[in-house]
C-alpha positions as CSV (number, residue, x, y, z in Angstrom):
1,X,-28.5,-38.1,11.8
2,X,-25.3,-36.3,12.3
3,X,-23.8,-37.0,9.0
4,X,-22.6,-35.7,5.8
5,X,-22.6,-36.4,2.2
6,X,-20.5,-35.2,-0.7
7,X,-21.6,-35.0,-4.2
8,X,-19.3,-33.4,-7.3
9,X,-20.8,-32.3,-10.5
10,X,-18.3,-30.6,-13.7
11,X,-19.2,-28.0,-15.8
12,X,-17.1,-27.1,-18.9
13,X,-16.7,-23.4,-19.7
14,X,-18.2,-21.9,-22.8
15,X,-15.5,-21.6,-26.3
16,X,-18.0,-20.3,-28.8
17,X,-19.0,-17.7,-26.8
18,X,-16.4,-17.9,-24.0
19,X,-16.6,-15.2,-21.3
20,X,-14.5,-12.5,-21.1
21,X,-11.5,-12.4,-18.8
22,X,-12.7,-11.2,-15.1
23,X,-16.4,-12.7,-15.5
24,X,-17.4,-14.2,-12.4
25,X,-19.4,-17.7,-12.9
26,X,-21.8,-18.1,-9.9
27,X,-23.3,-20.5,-8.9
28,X,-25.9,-21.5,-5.9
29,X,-26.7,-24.9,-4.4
30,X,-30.1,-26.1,-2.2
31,X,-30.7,-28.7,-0.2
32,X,-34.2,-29.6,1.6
33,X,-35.0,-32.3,3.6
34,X,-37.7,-33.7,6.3
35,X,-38.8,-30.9,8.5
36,X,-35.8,-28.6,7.9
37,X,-36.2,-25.0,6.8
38,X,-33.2,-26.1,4.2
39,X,-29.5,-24.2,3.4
40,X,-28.1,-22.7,0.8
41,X,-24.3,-21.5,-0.5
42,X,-23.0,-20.0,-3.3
43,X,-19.5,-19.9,-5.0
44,X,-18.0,-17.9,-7.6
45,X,-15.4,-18.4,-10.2
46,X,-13.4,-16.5,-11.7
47,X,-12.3,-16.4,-15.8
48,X,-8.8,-15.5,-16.5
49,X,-6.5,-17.1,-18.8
50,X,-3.6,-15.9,-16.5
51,X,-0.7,-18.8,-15.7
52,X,-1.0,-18.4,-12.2
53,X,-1.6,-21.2,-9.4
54,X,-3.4,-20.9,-6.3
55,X,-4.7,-23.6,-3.6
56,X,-5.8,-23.0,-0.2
57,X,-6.2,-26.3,2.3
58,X,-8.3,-26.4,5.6
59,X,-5.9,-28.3,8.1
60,X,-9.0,-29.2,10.4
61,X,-12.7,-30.0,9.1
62,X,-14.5,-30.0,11.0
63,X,-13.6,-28.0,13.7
64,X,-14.8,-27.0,17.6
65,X,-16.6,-23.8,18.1
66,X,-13.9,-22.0,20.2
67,X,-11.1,-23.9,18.3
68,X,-8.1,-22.8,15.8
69,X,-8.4,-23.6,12.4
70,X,-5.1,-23.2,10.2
71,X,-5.2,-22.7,6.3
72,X,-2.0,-23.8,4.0
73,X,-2.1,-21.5,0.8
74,X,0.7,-22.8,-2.1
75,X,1.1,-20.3,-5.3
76,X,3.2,-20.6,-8.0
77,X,3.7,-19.4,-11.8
78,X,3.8,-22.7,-14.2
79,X,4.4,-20.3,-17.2
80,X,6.9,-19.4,-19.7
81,X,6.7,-15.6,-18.5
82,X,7.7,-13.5,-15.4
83,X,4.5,-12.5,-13.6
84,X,3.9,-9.0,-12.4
85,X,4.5,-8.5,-8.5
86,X,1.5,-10.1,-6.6
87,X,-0.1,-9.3,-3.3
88,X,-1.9,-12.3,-1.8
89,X,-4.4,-11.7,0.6
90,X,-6.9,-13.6,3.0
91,X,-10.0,-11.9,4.4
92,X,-10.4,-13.1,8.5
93,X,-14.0,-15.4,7.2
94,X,-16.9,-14.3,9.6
95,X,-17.1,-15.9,12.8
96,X,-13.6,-15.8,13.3
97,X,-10.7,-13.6,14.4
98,X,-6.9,-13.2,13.2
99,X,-4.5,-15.4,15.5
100,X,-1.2,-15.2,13.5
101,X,0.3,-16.1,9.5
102,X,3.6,-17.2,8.3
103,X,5.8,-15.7,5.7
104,X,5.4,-11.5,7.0
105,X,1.9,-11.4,6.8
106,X,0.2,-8.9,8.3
107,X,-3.6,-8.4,8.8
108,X,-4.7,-5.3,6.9
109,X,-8.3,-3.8,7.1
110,X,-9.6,-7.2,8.3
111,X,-7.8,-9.3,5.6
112,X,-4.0,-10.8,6.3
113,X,-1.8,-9.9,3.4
114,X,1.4,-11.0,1.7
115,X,3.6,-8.9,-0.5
116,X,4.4,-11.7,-3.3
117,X,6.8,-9.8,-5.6
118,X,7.5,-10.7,-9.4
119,X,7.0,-14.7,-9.8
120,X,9.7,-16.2,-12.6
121,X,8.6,-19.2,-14.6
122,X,8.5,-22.0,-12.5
123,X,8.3,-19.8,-9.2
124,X,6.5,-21.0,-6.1
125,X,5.7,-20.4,-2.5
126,X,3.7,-21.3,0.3
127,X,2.0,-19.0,3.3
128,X,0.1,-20.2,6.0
129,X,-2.5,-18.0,8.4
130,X,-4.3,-19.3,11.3
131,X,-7.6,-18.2,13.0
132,X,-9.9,-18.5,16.0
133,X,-13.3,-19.4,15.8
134,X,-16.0,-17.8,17.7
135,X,-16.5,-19.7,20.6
136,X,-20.8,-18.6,20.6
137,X,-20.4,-19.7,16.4
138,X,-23.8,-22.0,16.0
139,X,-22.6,-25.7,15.5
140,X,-23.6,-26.5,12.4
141,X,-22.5,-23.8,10.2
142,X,-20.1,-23.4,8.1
143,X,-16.5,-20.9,7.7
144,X,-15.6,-20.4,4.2
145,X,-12.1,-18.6,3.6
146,X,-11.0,-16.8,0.2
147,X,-7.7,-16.4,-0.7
148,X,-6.8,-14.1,-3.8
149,X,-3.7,-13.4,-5.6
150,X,-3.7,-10.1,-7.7
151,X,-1.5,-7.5,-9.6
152,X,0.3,-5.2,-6.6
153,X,-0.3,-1.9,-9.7
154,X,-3.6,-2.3,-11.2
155,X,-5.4,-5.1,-8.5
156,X,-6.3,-7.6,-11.4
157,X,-7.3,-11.1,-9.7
158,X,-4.7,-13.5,-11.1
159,X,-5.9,-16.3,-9.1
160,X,-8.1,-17.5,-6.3
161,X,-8.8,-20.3,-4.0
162,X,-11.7,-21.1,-1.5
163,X,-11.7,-23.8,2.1
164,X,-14.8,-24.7,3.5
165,X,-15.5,-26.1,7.1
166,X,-17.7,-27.3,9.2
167,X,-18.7,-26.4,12.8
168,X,-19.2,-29.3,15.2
169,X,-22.7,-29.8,14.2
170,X,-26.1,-31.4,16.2
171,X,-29.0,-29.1,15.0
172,X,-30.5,-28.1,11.1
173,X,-29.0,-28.5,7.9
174,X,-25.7,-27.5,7.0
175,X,-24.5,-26.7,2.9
176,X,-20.9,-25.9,1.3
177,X,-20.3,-25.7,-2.4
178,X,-16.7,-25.2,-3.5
179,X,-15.1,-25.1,-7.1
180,X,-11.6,-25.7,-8.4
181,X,-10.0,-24.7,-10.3
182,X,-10.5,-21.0,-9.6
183,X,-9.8,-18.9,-12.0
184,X,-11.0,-20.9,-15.0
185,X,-10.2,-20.5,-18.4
186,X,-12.5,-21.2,-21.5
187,X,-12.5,-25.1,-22.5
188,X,-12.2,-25.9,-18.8
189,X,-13.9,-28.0,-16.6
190,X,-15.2,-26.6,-13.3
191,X,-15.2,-29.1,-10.8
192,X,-17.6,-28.7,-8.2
193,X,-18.0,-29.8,-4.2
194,X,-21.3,-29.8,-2.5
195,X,-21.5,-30.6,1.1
196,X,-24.2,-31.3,2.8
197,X,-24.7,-32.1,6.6
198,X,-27.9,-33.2,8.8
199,X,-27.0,-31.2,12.1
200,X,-30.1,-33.6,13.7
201,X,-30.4,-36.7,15.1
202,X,-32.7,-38.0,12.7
203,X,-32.0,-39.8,10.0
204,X,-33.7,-37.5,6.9
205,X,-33.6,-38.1,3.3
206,X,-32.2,-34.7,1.5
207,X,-32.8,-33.0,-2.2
208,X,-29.6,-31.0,-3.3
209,X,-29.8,-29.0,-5.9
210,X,-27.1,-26.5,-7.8
């Protein structure tokens, strides 16, 4: 009772009939257990063969209803070519409320958002936003946070990134799935993350399925 387990699967995306670029990949994981009613999560993927780098790191997991969680978001361009100028943004994840980011951003419509400019080969940066959790958030669940960096003219997802954390829990079941890396390109491996927690006291054997 009150602990988690971790399990990673891969999946390699399609050649023959690869996807097209913008096709979103979902996929949905379920856990049941002893008496629970069971959890499920999703994620989704996104295919691009676009050159740009995105990761988002939770610097507390788990953490306190009530509490401040801060996420680290690094970018960059590893190609030959100049990107296009980039907006990064960050939708405020339910169950919590804007508190303050680094490098000029500025909430926006209920997402915090950076004005990247042009990347050169090689170029790279990092941003950092911080929220407040709910302080009546049910232990147990989970905040997922999405961070996206697109096209400032035409909006095109170049590249995305996803943090998952977990409430303080004592009661249920809690699930997370994450993937990296997101976007994916054909040939790739998908690695996926799913979490599962008993929020009980009990010690219960789970099923997870995704």
């Amino acid at each position: 009772g009150g602990q988690s387990f971790t399990g990673t699967f891969a999946a390699r995306v399609d050649t023959v009939a690869a996807p097209a670029n913008g096709t979103l990949l979902s996929s949905t994981a379920t856990a049941t257990g002893g008496n629970s009613s069971g959890a499920t999560a999703s994620v989704d993927v996104l295919v691009s063969t676009a050159d740009l780098s995105l990761g988002m790191v939770s610097q507390s997991n788990p953490v306190a209803p009530g509490g401040a969680q801060s996420y680290s978001l690094e970018f960059g361009n590893p190609g030959s070519v100049s990107a296009p100028a980039a907006v990064l943004t960050v939708p405020v994840p339910p169950g919590t409320s804007f508190v303050s980011a680094t490098g000029g951003g500025t909430l926006v419509g209920g997402e915090v958002e950076w004005a990247i400019g042009a990347l050169p080969p090689g170029g790279s940066g990092q941003r950092g936003v911080v929220v407040q959790v709910n302080a009546s958030l049910a232990t147990g669940s989970f905040i997922t946070a999405t961070a996206n960096l697109r096209e400032a003219a035409t909006g095109l997802s170049r590249a995305r990134a996803t943090a998952a954390t977990a409430v303080l829990a004592n009661a249920g079941t809690g699930l997370a799935i994450t993937a990296t890396p997101d976007p994916v390109r054909p040939g790739e491996l998908v690695q996926y993350a799913v979490t599962v927690t008993n929020r009980t006291s009990v010690g219960t054997p789970y099923r997870v399925e995704a």
